[in-house]
N, C-alpha and C positions, 0 to 999 in steps of 0.2 A: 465474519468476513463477508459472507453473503450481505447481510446487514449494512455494514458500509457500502460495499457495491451499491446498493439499491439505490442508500440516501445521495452518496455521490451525482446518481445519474438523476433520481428528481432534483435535486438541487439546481443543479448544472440545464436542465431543461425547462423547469419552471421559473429558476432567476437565472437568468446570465451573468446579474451581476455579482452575486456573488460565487464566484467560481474560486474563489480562495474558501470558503467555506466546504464545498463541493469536494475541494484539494487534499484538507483538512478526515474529511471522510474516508477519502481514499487514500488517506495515508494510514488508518485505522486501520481500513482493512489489508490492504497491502502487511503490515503488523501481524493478522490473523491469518493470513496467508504462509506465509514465512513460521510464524511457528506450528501450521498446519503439517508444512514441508521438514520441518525440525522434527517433530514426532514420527514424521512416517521415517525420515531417514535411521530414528534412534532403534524402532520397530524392526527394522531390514536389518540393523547390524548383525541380529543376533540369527540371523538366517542365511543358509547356504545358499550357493548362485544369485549375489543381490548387485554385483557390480556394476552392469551397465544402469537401473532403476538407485544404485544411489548415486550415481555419478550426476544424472540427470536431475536428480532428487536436491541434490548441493547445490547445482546449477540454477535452476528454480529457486531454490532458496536466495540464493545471491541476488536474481534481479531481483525478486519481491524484495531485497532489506534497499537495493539501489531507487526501486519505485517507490517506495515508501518514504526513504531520506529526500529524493527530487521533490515528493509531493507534501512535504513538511513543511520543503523549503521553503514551498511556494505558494503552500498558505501562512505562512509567517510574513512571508514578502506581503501578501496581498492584504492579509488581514490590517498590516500598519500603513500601507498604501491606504485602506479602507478607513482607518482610524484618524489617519493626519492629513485628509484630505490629500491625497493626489499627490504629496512629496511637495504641498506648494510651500 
């Protein structure tokens, strides 16, 4: 997760242009995110007083799988934008 993060942001700051690539990264880790948040939630099941920490735990979870699918998207967009010249 860390891993992506990083490559994400040199990416994104040493080329601009390829910021579908960048995307690509961060949907990766967004990925390691989410089952980061999956684990900890599976963890808490089995202990007492865990409601409010897996409520928020699930919630977490969901945007990381929503950031991950936006940032898929749109390196898939951008990747074939990149590939076919500009949609000309």
């Amino acid at each position: 997760m860390i891993g992506g993060v990083l490559n994400a942001g040199v990416v994104w700051w040493q080329y601009p242009m390829l910021t579908w690539l960048a995307a690509g990264c961060l949907s990766a880790a967004a990925y390691g995110a989410w089952g980061l948040f999956d684990r900890e939630i599976l963890a808490k099941a089995g202990r007492a007083n865990n409601t409010d920490t897996a409520d928020a735990l699930a919630e977490m979870r969901g945007l990381m799988a929503v950031l991950g699918t936006g940032a898929a998207v749109w390196a898939v967009a951008g990747f074939l934008r990149f590939a076919l010249g500009n949609w000309h």
